[in-house]
C-alpha positions in Angstrom: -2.4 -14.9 2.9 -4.8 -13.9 -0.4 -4.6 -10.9 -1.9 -8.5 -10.8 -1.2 -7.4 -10.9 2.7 -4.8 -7.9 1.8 -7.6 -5.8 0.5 -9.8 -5.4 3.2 -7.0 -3.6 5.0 -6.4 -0.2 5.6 -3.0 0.9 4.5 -1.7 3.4 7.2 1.8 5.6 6.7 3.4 5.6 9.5 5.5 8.7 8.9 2.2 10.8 9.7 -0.7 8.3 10.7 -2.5 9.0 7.8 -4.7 6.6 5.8 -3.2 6.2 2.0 -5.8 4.4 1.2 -6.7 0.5 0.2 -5.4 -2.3 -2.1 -6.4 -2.8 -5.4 -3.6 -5.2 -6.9 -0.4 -6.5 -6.3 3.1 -6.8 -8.7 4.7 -10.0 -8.7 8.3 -10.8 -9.9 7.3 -13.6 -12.8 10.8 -15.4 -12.1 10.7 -16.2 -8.5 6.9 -15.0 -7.7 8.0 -13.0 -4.7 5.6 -9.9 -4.4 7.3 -6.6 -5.5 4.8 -4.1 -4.7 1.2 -3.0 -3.9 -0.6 -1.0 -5.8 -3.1 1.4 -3.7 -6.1 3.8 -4.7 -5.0 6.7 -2.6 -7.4 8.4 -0.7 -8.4 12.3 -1.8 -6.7 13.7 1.1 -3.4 11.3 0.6 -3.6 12.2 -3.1 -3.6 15.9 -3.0 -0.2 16.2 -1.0 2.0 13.0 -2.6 0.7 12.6 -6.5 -2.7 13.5 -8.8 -2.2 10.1 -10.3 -5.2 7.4 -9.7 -2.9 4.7 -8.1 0.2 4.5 -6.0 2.9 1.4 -5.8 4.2 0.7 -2.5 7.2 -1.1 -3.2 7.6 -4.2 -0.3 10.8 -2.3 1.5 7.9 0.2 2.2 6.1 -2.1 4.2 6.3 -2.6 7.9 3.9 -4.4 9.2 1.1 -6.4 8.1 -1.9 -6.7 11.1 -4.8 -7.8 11.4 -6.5 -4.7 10.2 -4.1 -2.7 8.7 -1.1 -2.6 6.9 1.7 -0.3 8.0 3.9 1.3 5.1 6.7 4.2 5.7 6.4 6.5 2.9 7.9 9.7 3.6 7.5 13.0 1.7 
């Protein structure tokens, strides 16, 4: 899968069904080139309860599932 393909995606939090918001880049470990975590552009209403900051890293362990559509993270509060 591209990182193009990941973007399209909405990025759903499972712990409350909300939308956090979509994919604009990616960290990956330079020694074995396994993906470390996604960075997101929160949404307004995801931003005003977790952080005021302009992006948000979803670290992999985060993730649960990766559909077709969406992406399924567990970030709790």
């Amino acid at each position: 899968m591209r990182l193009s393909e990941l973007q399209i995606k909405d990025v759903i939090n499972v712990y409350d069904g909300k939308k956090v918001g979509n994919i604009i880049d990616a960290k990956i470990d330079g020694n074995d080139g396994k993906m470390m975590k996604l960075i997101v552009e929160p949404n307004r209403m995801f931003r005003k309860f977790f952080s005021s900051k302009d992006e948000l890293e979803i670290i992999w362990d985060q993730i649960v599932k990766i559909g077709d559509d969406v992406i399924l993270v567990n970030i709790e509060f």
